[in-house]
N, CA and C atoms of all chains as a GROMACS GRO file, in nm:
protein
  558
    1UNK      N    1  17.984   6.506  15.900
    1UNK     CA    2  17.913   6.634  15.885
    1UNK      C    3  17.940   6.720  16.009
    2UNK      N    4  17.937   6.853  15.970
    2UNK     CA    5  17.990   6.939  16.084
    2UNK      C    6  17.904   7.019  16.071
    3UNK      N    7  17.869   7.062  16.006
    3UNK     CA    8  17.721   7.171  16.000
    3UNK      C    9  17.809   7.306  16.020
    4UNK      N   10  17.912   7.343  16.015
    4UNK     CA   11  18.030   7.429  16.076
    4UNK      C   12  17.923   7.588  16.051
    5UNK      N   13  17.901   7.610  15.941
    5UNK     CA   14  17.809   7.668  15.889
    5UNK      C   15  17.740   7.739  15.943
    6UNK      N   16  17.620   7.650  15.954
    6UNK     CA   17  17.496   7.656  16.086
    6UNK      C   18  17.610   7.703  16.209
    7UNK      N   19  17.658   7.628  16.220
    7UNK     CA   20  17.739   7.666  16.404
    7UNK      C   21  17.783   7.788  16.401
    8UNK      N   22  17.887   7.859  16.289
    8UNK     CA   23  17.870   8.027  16.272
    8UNK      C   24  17.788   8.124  16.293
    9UNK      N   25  17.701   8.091  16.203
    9UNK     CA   26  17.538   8.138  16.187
    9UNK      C   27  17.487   8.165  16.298
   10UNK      N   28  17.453   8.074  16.428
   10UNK     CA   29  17.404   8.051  16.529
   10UNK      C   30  17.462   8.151  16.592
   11UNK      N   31  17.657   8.125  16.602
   11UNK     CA   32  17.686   8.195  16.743
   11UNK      C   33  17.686   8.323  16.667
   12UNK      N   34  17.671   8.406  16.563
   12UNK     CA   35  17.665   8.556  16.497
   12UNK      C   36  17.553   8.606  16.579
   13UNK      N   37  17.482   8.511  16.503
   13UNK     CA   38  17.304   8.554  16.546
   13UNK      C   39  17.270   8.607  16.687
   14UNK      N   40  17.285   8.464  16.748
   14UNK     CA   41  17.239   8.411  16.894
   14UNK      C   42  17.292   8.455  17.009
   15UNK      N   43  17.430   8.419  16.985
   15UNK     CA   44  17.511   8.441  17.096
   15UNK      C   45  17.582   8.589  17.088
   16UNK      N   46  17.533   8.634  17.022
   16UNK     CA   47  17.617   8.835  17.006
   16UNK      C   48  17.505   8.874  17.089
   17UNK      N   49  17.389   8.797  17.148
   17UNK     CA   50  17.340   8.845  17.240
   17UNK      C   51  17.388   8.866  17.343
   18UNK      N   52  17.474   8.781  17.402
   18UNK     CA   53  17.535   8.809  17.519
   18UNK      C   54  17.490   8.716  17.625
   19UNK      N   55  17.324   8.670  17.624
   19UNK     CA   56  17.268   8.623  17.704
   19UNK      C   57  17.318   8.469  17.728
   20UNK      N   58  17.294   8.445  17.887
   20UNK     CA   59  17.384   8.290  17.871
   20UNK      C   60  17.281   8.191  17.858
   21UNK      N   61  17.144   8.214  17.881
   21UNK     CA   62  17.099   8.071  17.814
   21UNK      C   63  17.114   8.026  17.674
   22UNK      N   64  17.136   8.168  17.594
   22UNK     CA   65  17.159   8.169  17.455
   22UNK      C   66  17.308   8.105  17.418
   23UNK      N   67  17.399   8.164  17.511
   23UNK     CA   68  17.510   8.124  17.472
   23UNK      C   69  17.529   7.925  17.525
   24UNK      N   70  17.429   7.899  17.630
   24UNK     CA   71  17.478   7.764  17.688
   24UNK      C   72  17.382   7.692  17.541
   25UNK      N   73  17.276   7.749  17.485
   25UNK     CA   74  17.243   7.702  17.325
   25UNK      C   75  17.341   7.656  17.230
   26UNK      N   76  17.396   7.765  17.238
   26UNK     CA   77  17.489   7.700  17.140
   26UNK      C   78  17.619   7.644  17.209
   27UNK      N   79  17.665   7.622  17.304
   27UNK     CA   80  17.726   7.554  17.365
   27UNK      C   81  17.675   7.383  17.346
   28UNK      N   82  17.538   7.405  17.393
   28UNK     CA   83  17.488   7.241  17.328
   28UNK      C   84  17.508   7.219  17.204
   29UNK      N   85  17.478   7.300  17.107
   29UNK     CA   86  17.468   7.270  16.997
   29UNK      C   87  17.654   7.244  16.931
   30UNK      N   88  17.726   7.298  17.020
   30UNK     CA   89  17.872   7.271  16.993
   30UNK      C   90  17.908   7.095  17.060
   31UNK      N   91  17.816   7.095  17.152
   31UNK     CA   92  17.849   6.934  17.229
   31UNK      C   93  17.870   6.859  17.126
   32UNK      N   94  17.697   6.908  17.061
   32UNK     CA   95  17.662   6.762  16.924
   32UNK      C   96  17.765   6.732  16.821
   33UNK      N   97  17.810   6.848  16.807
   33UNK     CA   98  17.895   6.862  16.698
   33UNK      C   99  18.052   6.784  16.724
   34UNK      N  100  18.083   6.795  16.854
   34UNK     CA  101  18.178   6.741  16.874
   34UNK      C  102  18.134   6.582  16.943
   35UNK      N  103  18.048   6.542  16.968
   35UNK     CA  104  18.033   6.419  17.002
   35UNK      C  105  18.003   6.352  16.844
   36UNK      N  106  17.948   6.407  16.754
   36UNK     CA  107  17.950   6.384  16.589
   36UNK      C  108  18.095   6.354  16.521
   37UNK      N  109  18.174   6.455  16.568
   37UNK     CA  110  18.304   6.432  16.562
   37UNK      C  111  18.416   6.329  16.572
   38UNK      N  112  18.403   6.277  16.745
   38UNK     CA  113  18.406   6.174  16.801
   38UNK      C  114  18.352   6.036  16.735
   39UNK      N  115  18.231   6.040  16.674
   39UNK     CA  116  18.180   5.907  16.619
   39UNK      C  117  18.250   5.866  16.546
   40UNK      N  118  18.304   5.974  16.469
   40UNK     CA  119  18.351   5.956  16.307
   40UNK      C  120  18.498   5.900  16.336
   41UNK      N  121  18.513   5.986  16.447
   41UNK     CA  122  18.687   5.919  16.467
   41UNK      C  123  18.680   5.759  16.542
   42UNK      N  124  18.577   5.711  16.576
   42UNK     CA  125  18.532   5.598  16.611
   42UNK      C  126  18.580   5.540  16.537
   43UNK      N  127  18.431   5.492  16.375
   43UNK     CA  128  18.457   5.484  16.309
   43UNK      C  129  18.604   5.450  16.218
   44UNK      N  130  18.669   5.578  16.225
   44UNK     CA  131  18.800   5.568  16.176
   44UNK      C  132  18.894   5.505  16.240
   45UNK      N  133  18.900   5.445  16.329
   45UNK     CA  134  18.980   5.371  16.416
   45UNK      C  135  18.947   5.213  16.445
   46UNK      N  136  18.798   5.244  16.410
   46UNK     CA  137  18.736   5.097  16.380
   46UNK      C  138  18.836   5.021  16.232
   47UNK      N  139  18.802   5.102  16.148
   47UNK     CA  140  18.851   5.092  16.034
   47UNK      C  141  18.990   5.033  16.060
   48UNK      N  142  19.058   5.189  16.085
   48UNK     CA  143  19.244   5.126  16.113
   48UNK      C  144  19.246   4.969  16.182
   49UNK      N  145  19.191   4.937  16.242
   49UNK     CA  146  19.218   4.846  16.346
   49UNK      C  147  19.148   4.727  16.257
   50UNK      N  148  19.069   4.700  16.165
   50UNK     CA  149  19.035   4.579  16.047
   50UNK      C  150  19.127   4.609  15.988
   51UNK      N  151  19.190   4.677  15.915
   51UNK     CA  152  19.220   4.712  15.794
   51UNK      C  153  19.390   4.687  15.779
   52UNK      N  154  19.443   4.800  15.894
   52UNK     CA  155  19.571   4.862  15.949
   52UNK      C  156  19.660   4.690  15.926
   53UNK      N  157  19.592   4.627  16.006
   53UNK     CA  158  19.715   4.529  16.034
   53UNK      C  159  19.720   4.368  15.917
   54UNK      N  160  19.649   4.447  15.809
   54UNK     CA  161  19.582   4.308  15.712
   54UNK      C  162  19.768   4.208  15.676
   55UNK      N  163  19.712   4.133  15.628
   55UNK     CA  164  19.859   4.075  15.553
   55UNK      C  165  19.807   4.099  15.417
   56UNK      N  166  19.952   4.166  15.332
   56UNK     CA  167  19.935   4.199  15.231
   56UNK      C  168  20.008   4.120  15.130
   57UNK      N  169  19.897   4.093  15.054
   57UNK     CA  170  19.961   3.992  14.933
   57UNK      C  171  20.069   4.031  14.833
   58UNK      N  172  20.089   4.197  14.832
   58UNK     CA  173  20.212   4.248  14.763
   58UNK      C  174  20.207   4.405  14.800
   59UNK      N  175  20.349   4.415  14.785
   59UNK     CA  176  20.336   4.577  14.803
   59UNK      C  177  20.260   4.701  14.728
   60UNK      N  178  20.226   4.644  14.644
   60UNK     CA  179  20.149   4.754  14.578
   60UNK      C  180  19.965   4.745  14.657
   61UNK      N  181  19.945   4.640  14.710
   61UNK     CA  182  19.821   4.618  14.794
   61UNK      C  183  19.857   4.701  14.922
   62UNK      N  184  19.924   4.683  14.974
   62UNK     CA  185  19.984   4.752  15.093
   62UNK      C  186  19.940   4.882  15.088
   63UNK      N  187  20.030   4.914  14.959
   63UNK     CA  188  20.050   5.099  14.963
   63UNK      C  189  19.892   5.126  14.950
   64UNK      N  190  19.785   5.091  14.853
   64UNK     CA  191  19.683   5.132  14.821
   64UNK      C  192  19.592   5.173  14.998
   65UNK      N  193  19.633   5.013  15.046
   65UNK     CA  194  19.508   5.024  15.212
   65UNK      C  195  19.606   5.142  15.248
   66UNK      N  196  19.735   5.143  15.285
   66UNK     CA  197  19.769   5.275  15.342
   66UNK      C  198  19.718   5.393  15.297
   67UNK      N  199  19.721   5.434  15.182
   67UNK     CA  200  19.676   5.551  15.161
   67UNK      C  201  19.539   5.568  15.167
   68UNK      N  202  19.469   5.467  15.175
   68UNK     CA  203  19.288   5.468  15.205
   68UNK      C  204  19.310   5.530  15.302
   69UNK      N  205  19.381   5.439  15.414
   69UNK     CA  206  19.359   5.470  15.535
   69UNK      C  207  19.408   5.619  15.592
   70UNK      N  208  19.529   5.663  15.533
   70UNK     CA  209  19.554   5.795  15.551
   70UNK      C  210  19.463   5.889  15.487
   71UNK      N  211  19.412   5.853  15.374
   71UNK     CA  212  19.286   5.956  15.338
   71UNK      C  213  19.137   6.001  15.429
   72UNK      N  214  19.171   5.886  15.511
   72UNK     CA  215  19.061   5.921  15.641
   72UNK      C  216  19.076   5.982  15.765
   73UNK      N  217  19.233   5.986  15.746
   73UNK     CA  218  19.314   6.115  15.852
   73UNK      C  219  19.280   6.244  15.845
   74UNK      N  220  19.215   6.281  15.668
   74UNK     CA  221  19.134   6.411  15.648
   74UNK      C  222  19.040   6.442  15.782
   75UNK      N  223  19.006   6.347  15.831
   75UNK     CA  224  18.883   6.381  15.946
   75UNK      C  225  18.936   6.496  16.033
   76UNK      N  226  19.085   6.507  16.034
   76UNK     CA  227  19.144   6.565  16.118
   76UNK      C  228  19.126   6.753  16.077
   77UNK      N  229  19.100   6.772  15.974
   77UNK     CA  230  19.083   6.910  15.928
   77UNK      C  231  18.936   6.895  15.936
   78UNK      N  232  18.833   6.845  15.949
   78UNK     CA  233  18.700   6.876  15.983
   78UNK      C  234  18.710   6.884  16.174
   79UNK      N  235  18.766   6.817  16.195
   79UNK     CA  236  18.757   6.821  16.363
   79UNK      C  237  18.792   6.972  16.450
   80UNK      N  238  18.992   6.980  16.315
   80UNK     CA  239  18.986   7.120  16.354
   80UNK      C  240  18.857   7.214  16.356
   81UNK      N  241  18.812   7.257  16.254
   81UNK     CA  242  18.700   7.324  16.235
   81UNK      C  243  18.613   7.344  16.362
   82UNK      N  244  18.588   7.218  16.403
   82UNK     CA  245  18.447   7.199  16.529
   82UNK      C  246  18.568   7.254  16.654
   83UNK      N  247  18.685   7.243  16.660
   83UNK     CA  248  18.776   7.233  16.747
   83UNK      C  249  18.807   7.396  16.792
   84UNK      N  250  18.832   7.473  16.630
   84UNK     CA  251  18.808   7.607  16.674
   84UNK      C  252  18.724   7.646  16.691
   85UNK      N  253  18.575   7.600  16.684
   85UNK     CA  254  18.502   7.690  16.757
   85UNK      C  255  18.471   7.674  16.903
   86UNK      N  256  18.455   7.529  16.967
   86UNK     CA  257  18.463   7.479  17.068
   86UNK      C  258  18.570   7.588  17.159
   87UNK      N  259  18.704   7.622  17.126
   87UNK     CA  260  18.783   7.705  17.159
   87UNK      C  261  18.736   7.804  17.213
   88UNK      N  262  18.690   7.879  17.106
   88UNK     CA  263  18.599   8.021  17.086
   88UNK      C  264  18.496   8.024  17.230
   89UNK      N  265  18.478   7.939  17.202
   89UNK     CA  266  18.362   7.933  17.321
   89UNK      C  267  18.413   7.906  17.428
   90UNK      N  268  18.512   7.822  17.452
   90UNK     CA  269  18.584   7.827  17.613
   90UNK      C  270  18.616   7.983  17.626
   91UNK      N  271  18.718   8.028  17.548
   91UNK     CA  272  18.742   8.156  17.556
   91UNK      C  273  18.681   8.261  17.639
   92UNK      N  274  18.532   8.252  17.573
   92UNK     CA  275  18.437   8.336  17.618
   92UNK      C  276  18.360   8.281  17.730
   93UNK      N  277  18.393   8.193  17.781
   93UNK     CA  278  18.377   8.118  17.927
   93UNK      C  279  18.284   7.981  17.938
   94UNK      N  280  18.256   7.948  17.790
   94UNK     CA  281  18.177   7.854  17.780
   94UNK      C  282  18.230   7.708  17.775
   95UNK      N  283  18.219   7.602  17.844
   95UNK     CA  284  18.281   7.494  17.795
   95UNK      C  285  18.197   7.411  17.752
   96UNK      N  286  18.280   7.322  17.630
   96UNK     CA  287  18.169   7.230  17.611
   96UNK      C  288  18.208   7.086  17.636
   97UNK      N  289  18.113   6.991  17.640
   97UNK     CA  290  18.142   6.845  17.648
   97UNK      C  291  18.245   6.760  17.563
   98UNK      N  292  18.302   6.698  17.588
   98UNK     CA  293  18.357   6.594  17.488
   98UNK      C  294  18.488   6.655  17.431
   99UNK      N  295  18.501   6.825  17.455
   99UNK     CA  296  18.647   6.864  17.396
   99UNK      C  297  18.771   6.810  17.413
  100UNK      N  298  18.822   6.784  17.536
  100UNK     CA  299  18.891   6.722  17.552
  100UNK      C  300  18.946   6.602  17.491
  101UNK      N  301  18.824   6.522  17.491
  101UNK     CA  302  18.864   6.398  17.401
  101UNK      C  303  18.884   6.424  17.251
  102UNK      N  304  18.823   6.489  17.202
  102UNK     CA  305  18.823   6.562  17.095
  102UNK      C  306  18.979   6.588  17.015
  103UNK      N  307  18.997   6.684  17.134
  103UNK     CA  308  19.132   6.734  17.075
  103UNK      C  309  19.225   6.609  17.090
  104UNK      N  310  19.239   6.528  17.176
  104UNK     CA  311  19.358   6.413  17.213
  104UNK      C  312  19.328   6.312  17.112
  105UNK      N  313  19.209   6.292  17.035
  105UNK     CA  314  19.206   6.266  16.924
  105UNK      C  315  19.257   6.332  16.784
  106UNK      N  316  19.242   6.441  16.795
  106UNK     CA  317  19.288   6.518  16.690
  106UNK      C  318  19.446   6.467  16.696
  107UNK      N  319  19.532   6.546  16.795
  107UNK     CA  320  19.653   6.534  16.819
  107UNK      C  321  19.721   6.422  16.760
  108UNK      N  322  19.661   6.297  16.831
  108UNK     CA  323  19.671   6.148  16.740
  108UNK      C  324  19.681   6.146  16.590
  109UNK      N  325  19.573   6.221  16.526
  109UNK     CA  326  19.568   6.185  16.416
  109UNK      C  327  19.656   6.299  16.375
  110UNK      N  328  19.659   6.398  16.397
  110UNK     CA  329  19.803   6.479  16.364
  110UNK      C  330  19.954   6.416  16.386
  111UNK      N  331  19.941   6.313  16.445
  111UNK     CA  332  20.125   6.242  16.438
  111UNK      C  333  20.070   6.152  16.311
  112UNK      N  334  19.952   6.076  16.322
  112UNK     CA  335  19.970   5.986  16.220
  112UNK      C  336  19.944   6.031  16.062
  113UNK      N  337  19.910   6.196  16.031
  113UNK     CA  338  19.951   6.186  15.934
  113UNK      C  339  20.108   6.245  15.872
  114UNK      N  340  20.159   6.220  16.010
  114UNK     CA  341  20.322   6.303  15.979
  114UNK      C  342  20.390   6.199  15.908
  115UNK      N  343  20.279   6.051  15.876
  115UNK     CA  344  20.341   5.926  15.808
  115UNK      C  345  20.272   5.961  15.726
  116UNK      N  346  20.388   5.967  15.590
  116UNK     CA  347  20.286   5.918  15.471
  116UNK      C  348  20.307   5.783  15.452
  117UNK      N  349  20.190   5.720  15.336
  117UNK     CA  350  20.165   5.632  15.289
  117UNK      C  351  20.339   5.546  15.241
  118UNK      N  352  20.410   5.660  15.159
  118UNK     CA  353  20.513   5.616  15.112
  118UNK      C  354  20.651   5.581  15.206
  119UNK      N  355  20.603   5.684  15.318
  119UNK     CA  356  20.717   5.617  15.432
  119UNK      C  357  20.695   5.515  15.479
  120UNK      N  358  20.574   5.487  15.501
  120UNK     CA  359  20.530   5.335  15.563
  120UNK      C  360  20.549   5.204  15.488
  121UNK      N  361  20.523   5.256  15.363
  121UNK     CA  362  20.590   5.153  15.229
  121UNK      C  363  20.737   5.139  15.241
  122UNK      N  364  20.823   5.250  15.234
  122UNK     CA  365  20.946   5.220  15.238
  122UNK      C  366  21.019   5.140  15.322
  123UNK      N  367  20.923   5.159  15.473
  123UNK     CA  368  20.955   5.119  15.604
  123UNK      C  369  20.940   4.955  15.613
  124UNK      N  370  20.844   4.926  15.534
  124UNK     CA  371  20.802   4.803  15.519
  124UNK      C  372  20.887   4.692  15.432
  125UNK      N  373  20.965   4.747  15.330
  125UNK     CA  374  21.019   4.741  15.238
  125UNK      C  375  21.128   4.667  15.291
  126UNK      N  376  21.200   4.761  15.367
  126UNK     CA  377  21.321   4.767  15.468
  126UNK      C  378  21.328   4.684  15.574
  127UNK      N  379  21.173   4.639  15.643
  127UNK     CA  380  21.206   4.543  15.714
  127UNK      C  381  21.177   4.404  15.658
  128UNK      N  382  21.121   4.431  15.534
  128UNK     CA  383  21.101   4.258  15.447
  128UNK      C  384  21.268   4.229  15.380
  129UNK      N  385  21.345   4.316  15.375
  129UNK     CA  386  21.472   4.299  15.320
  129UNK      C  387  21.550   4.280  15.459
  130UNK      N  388  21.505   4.259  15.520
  130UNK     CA  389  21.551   4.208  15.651
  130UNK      C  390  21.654   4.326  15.687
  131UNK      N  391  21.627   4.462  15.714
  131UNK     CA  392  21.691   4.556  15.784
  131UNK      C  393  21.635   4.582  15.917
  132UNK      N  394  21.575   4.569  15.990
  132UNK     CA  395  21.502   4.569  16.078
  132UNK      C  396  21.577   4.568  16.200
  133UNK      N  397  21.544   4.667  16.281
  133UNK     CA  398  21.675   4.650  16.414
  133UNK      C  399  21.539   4.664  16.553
  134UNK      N  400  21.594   4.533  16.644
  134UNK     CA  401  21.538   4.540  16.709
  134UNK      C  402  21.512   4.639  16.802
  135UNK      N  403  21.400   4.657  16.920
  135UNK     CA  404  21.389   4.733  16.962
  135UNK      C  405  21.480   4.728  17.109
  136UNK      N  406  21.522   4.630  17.151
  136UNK     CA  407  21.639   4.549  17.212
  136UNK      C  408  21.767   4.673  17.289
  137UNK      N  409  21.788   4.669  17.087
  137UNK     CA  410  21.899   4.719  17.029
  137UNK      C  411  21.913   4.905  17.082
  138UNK      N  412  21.728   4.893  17.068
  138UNK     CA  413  21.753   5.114  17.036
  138UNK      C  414  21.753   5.125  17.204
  139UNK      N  415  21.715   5.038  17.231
  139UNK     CA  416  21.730   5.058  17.431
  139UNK      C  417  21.840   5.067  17.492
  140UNK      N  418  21.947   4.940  17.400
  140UNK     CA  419  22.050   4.937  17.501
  140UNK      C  420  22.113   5.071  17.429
  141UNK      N  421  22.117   5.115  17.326
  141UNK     CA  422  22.193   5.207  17.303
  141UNK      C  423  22.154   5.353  17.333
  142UNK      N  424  22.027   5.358  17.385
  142UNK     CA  425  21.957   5.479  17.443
  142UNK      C  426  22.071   5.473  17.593
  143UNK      N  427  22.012   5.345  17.658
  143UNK     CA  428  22.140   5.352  17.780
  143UNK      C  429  22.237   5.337  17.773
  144UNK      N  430  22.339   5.354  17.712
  144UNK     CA  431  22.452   5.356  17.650
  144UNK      C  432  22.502   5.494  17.667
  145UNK      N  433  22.381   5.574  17.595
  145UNK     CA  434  22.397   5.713  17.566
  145UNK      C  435  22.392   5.802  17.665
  146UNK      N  436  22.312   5.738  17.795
  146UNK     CA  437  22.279   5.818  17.934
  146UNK      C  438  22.391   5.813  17.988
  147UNK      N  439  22.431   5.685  17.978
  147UNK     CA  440  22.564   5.664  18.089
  147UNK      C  441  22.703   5.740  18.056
  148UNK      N  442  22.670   5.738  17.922
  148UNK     CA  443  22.792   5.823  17.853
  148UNK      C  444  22.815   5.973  17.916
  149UNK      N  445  19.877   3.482  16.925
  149UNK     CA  446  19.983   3.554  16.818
  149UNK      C  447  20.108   3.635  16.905
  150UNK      N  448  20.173   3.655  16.858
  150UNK     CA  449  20.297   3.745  16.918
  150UNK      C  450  20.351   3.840  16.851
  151UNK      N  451  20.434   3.942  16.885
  151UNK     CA  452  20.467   4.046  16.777
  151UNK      C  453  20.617   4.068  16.832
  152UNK      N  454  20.724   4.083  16.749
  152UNK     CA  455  20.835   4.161  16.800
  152UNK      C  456  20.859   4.305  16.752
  153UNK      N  457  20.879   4.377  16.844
  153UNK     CA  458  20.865   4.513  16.821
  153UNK      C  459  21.005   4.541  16.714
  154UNK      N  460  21.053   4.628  16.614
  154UNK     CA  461  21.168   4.602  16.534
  154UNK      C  462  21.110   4.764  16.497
  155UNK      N  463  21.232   4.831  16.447
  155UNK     CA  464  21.215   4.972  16.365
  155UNK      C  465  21.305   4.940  16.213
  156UNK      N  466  21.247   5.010  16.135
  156UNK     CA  467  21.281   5.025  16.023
  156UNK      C  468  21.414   5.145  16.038
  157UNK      N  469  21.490   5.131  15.924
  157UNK     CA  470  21.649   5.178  15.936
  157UNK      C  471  21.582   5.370  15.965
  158UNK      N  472  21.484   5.371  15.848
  158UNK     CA  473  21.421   5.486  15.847
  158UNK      C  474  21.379   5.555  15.969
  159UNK      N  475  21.335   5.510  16.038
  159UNK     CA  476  21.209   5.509  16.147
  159UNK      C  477  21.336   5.496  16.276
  160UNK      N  478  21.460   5.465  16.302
  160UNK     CA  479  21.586   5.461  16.360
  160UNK      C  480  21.605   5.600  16.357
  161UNK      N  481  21.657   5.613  16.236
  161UNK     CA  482  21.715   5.772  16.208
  161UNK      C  483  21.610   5.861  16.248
  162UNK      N  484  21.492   5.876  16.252
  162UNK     CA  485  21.416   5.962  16.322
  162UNK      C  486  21.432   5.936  16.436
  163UNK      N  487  21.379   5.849  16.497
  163UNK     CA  488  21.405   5.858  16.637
  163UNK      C  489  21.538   5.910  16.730
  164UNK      N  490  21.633   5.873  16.692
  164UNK     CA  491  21.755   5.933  16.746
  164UNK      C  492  21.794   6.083  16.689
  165UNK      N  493  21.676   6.143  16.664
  165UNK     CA  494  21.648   6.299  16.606
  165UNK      C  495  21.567   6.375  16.742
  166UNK      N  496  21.474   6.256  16.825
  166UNK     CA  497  21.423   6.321  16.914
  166UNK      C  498  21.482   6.367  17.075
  167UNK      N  499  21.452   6.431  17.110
  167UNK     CA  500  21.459   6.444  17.256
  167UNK      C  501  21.466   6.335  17.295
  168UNK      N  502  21.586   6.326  17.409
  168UNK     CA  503  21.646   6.191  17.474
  168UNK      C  504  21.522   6.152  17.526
  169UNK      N  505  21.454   6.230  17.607
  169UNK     CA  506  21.367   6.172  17.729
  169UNK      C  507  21.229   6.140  17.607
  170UNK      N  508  21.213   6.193  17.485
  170UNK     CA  509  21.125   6.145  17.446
  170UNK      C  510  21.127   6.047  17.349
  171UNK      N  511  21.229   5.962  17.310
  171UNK     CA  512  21.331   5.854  17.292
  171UNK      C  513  21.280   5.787  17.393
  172UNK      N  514  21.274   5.728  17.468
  172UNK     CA  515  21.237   5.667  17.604
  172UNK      C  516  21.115   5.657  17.580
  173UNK      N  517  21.054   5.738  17.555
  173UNK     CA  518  20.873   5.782  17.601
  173UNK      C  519  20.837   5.654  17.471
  174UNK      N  520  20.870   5.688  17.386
  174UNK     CA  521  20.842   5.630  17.234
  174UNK      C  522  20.877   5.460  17.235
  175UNK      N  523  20.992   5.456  17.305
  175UNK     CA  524  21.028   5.264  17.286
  175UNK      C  525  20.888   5.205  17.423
  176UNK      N  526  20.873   5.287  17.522
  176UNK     CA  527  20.736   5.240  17.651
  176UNK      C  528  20.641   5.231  17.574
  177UNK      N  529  20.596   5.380  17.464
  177UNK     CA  530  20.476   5.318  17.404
  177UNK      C  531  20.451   5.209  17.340
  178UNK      N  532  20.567   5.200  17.238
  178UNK     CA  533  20.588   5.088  17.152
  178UNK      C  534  20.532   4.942  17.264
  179UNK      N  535  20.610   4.928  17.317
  179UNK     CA  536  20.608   4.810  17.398
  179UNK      C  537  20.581   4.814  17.475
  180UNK      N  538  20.413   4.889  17.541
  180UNK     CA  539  20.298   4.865  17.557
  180UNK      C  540  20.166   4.849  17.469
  181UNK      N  541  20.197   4.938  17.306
  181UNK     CA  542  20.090   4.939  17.225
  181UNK      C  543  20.135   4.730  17.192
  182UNK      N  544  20.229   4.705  17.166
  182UNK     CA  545  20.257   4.546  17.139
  182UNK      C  546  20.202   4.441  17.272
  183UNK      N  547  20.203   4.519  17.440
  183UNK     CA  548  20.141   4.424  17.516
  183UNK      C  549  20.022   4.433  17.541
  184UNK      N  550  19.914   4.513  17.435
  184UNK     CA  551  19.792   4.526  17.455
  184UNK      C  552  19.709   4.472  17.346
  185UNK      N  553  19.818   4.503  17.251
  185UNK     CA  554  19.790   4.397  17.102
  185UNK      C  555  19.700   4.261  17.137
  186UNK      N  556  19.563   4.240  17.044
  186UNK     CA  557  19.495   4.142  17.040
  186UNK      C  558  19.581   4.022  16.988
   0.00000   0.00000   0.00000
């Protein structure tokens, strides 16, 4: 829950006052929202971390937890939300708590949904058919490539 | 438990898409997210 809403509402109302105890108001009230934020991505990482590394009895089990689990990457478009307004409010000189972490969470979950479900299947696929190249391999040929 | 770090053929071809220096950045994470592994 983001209450995003209410948090509009507030800074229209409240903070077009100008006044800064009003504005450090809703500055708190932006903390909650992003420490609310934070839980959830808790949560969601709690999750990945039972879930993420299960052994799967067939690939079609696989694909399903993946895509659960990427369906909880959605968190990442509610965070934006709390994220632009948090913004808004630095902007206007206000900072709030917990942004930081906030966003370096976001960011995270913005690479991980640059995986879909089906690349990770394929990927998986590929290394049960024994294609799999070590990581050994991408080093020496990274230095390979410097020296070149 | 132990893990060997390995890329998929897929997951190859991207990587040698990125920036050299961030090629580098990506095999350190790897193989630190594997030496922190429970």
């Amino acid at each position: 829950m983001t209450a995003i809403s209410l948090f509009d509402a507030l800074t229209r109302s409240r903070a077009a006052s100008g006044e800064q105890q009003v504005i450090a108001q809703v500055a708190r009230f932006a903390a909650k929202r992003v420490e609310s934020s934070l839980g959830e991505w808790q949560q969601v990482l709690e999750y990945e971390k039972q879930f993420g590394r299960m052994t799967f009895s067939t690939p079609t089990e696989e694909m399903e937890i993946n895509r659960c689990l990427h369906d909880m990457y959605k968190w990442a478009a509610e965070a934006e939300d709390v994220l632009a307004r948090t913004r808004r409010l630095a902007a206007s000189g206000q900072l709030v708590n917990g942004v930081a972490e906030l966003e370096d969470a976001h960011c995270r979950v913005l690479a991980h949904l640059k995986l879909s479900p089906d690349m990770l299947s394929r990927a998986s696929e590929q290394v049960r058919q024994g294609q799999a190249v070590p990581i050994k391999e991408l080093r020496d040929e990274l230095r390979a490539r410097l020296r070149a | 438990m132990s893990f060997a770090p390995v890329f998929a053929p897929d997951a190859q071809s991207q990587w040698r898409e990125l920036d050299v220096r961030l090629q580098e950045l990506v095999l350190d994470e790897i193989e630190k997210l594997l030496s922190d592994a429970p």
